[in-house]
MARMAR-620079 format. One line per 5 residues: their letters; for each residue x, y, z of N, C-alpha, C. Coordinates in steps of 0.05 Angstrom, whole numbers. Each point is the difference from the previous one (the first is absolute). Layout:
MARMAR-620079
a) X,Y,Z,X,Y,Z,X,Y,Z | ...
***
This chain:
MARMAR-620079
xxxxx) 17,-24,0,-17,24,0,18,25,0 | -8,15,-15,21,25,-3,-6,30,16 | 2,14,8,-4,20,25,-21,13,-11 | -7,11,-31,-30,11,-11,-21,-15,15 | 0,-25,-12,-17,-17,2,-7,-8,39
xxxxx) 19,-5,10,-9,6,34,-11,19,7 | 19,33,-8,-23,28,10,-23,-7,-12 | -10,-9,-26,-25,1,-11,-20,-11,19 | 14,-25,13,-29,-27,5,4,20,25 | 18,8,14,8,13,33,-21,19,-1
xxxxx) -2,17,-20,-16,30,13,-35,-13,-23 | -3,-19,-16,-22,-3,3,-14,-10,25 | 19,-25,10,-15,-15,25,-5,26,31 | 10,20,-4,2,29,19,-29,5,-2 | -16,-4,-28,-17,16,-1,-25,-19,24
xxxxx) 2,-26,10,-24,-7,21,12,13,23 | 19,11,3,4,19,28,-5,28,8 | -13,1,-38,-1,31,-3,-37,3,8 | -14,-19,-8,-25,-8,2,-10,-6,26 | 25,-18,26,-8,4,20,8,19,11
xxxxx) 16,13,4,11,23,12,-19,24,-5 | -13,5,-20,-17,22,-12,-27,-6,23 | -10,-25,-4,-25,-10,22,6,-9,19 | 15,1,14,5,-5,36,10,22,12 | 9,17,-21,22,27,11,-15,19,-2
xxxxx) -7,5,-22,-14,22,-16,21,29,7 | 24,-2,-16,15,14,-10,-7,21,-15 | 14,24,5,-15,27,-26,7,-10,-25 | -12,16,-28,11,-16,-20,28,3,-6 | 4,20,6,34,3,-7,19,-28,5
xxxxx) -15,-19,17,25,-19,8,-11,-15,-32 | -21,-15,-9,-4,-9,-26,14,8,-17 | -4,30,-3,12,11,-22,30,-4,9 | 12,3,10,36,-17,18,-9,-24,-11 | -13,-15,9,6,-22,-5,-10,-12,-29
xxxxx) -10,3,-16,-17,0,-23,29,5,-24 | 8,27,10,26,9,-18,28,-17,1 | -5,-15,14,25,-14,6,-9,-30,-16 | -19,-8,8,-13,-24,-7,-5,-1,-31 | -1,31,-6,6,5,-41,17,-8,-15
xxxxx) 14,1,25,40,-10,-26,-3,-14,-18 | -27,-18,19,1,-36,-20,-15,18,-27 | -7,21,-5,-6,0,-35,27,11,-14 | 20,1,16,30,12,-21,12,-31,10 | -5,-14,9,21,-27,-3,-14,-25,-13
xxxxx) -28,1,-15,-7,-18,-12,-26,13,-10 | 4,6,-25,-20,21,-15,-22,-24,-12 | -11,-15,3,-16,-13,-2,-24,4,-5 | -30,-4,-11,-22,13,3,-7,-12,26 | 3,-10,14,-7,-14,32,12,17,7
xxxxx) 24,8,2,12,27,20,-21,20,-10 | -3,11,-21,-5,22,-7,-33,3,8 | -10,-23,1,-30,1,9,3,-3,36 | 19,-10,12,-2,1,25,6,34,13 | 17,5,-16,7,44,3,-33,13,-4
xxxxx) -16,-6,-20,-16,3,-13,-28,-1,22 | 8,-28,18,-16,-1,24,18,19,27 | 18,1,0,11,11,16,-16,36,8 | 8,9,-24,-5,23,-4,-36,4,10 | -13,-14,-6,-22,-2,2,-12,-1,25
xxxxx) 19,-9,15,-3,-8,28,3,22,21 | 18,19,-7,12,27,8,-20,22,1 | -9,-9,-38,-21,17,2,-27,7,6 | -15,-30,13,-18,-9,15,1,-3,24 | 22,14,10,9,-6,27,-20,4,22
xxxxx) -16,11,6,-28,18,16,-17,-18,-15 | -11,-10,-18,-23,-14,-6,10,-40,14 | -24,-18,-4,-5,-29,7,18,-9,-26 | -2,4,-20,4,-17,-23,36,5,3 | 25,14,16,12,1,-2,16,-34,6
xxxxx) -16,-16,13,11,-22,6,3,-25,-25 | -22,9,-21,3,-14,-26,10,8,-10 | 18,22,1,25,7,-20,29,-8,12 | -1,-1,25,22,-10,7,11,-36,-4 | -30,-18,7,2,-15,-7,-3,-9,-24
xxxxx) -1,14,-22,6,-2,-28,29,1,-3 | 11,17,7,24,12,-4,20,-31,7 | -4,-10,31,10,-16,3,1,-32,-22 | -17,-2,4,-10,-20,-22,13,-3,-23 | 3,32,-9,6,-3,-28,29,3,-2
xxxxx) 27,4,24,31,3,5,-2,-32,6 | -19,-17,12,7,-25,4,1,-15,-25 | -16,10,-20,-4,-18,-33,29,9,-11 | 11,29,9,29,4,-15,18,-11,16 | 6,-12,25,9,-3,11,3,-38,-13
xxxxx) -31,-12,-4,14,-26,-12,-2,3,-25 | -7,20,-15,10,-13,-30,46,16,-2 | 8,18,23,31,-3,12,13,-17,0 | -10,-19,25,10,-17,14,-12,-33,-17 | -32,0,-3,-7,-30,-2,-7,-15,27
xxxxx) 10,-27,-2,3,-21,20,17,15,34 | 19,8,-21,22,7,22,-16,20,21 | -24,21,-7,-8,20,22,-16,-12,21 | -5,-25,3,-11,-25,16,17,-3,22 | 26,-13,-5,25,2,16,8,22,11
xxxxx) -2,28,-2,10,15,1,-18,27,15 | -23,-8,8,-27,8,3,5,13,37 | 12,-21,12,-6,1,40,24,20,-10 | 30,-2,-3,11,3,3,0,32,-2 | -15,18,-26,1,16,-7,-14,10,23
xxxxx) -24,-12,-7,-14,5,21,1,15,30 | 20,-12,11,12,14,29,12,27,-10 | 14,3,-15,15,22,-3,-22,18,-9 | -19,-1,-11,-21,25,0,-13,6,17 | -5,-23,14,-10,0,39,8,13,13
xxxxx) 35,4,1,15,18,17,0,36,-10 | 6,-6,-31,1,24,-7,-23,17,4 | -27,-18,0,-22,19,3,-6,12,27 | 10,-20,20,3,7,29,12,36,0 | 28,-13,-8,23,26,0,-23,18,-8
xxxxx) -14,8,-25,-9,20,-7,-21,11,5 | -18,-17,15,-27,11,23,16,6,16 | 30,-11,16,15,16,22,2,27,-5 | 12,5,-20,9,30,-6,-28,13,-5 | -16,-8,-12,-24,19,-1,-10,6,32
xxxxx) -2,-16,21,-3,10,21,13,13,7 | 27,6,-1,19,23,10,-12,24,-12 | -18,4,-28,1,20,-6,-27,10,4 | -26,-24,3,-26,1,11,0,-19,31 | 6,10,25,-10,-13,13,-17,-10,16
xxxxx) -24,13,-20,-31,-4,11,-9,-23,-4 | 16,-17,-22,-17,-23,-14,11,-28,26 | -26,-16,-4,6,-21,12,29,-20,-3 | 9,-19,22,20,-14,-1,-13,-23,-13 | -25,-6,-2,-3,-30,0,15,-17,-26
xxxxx) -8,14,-25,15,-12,-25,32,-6,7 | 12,19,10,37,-4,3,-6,-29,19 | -8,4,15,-5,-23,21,-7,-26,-15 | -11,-6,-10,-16,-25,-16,19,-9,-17 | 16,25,-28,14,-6,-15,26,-10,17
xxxxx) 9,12,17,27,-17,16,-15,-26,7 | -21,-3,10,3,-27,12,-1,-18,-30 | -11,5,-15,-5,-18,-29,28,-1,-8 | 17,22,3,34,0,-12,10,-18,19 | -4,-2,17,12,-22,27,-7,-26,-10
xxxxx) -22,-11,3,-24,-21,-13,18,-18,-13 | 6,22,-30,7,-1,-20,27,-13,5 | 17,15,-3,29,-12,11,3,-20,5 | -14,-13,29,-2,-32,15,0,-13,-22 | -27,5,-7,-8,-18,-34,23,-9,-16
xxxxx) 5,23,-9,29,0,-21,23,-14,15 | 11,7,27,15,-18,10,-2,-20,2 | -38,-14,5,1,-29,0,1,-7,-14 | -13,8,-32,3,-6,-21,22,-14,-18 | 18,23,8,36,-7,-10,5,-21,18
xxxxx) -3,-4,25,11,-24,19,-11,-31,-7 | -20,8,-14,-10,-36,-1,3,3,-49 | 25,7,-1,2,7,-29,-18,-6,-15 | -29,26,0,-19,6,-28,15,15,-7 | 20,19,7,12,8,-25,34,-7,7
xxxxx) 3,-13,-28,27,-19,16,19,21,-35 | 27,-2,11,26,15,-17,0,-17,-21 | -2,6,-29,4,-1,-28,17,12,-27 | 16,24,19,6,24,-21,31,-10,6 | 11,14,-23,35,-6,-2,5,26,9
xxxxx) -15,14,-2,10,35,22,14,-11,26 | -10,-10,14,8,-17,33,15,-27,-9 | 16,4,-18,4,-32,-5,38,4,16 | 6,21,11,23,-7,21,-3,-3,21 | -34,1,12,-7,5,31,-11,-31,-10
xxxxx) 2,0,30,-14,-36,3,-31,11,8 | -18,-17,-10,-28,4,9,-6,-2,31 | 7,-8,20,-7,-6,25,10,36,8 | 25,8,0,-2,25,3,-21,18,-12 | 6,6,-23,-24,15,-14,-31,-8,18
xxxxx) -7,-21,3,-23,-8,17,2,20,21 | 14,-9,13,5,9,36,1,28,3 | 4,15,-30,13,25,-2,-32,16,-3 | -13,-15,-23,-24,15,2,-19,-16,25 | 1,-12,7,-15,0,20,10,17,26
xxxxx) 20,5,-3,11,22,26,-17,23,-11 | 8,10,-12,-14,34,-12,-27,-7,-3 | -12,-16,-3,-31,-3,7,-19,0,24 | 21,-15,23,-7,3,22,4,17,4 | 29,31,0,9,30,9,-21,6,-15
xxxxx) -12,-1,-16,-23,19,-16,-31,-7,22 | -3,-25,10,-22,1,1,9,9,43 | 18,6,2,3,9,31,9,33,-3 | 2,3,-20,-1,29,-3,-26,17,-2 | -16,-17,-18,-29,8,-9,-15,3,26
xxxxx) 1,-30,16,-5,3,28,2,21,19 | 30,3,-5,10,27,24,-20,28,-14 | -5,6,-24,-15,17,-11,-27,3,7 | -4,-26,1,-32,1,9,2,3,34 | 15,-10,13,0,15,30,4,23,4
xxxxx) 22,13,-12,11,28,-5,-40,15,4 | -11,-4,-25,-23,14,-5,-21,-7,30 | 3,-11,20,-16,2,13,13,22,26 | 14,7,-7,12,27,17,-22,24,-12 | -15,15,12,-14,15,9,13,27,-11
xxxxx) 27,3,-2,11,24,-7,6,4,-33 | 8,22,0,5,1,-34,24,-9,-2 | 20,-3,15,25,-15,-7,3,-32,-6 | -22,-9,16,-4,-36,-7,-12,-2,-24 | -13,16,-11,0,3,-38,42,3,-14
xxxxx) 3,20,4,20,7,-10,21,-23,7 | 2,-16,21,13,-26,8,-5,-18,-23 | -29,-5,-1,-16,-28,-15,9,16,-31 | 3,16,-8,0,2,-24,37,-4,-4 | 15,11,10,24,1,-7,9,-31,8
xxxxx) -19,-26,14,8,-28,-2,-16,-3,-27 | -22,14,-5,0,-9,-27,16,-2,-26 | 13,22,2,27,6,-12,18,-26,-4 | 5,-4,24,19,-26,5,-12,-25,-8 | -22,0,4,-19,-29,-8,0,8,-32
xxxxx) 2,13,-15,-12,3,-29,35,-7,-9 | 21,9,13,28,-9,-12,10,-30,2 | -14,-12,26,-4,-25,10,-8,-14,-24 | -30,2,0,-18,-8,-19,9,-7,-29 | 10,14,-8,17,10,-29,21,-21,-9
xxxxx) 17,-3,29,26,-19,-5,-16,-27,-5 | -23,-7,20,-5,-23,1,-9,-10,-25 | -27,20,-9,-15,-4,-27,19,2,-21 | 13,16,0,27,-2,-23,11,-22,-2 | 17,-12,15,7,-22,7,-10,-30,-2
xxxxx) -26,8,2,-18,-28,-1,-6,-4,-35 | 0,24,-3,-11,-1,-26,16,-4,-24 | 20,12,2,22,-6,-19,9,-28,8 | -4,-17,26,13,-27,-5,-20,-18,-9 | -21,2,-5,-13,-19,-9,-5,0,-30
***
């Protein structure tokens, strides 16, 4: 898998955090529009008519933002980065699915963090939920790699012995999913600094995250 093709499937799979975070949090729109503009890239890294109809819902979504029907544009949008996402990848975005997966978990954390630094009227509950699912998540992936569903195949790692490489992502999976943790405790501090704590372990969990999913992914 080549680094386009990961940001692509990475900041489509962002967009179900964008959908809960919008309805548990209820964020001003400015954080959408943050987060919406970021989640665009994917129409300059795979110009596709599925990209270009998921921008197409995107936009749509922004601009229905105050009305009901804003939730069928978002979930259009998604829908239609997941059809570009496998006619990308294929078979392979199957395999490659949990893994990504976490790393948009964290990143979306990080970025409801910082929006509370800059609104901090809005509820904690979304940061809260998304760490524990990024935690969840991790175990998963660690057990996953431990009982080899995804077992080493690539000549990239072909000077590392597989039992390391094992041990290696399953280390960074567990630091990811006890970081996510410490984030989601962080957020039950009462003050505005136990945000600013939980978000900057988000930081750390999303670099965590990264090695592991990188790692996993390129060896198989």
């Amino acid at each position: 898998m080549q680094l386009s093709e990961f940001t692509f499937v990475f900041l489509t799979l962002c967009i179900p955090f964008l959908i809960y975070i919008v309805y548990s949090t209820s964020p001003k729109k400015g954080f959408s529009i943050l987060f919406v503009s970021i989640i665009g890239i994917n129409g300059f890294i795979n110009q596709d008519n599925f990209s270009l109809l998921g921008l197409f819902f995107l936009a749509f979504y922004l601009y229905s933002f105050e009305k009901k029907e804003r939730k069928y544009f978002v979930f259009m949008s998604m829908v239609s980065f997941l059809l570009a996402s496998f006619n990308l990848l294929g078979q392979n975005l199957l395999s490659s699915l949990l893994p990504i997966l976490l790393v948009s978990s964290v990143f979306s954390s990080m970025m409801i963090g910082h929006w509370f630094l800059v609104d901090p009227t809005i509820e904690k509950i979304g940061m809260k939920n998304i760490s524990k699912f990024s935690s969840g998540l991790s175990i998963l992936l660690a057990f996953l790699v431990f009982i080899n569903i995804y077992e080493s195949s690539s000549m990239f790692f072909s000077s590392v012995s597989e039992n390391l490489l094992k041990n290696v992502v399953i280390f960074l999976y567990l630091s990811s999913a006890l970081l996510s943790f410490g984030s989601l405790k962080s957020l039950q501090e009462k003050s505005y600094t136990g945000v600013m704590a939980s978000t900057g372990l988000s930081y750390l969990a999303l670099i965590v995250s990264l090695g592991a999913s990188g790692t996993l992914i390129l060896s198989v």
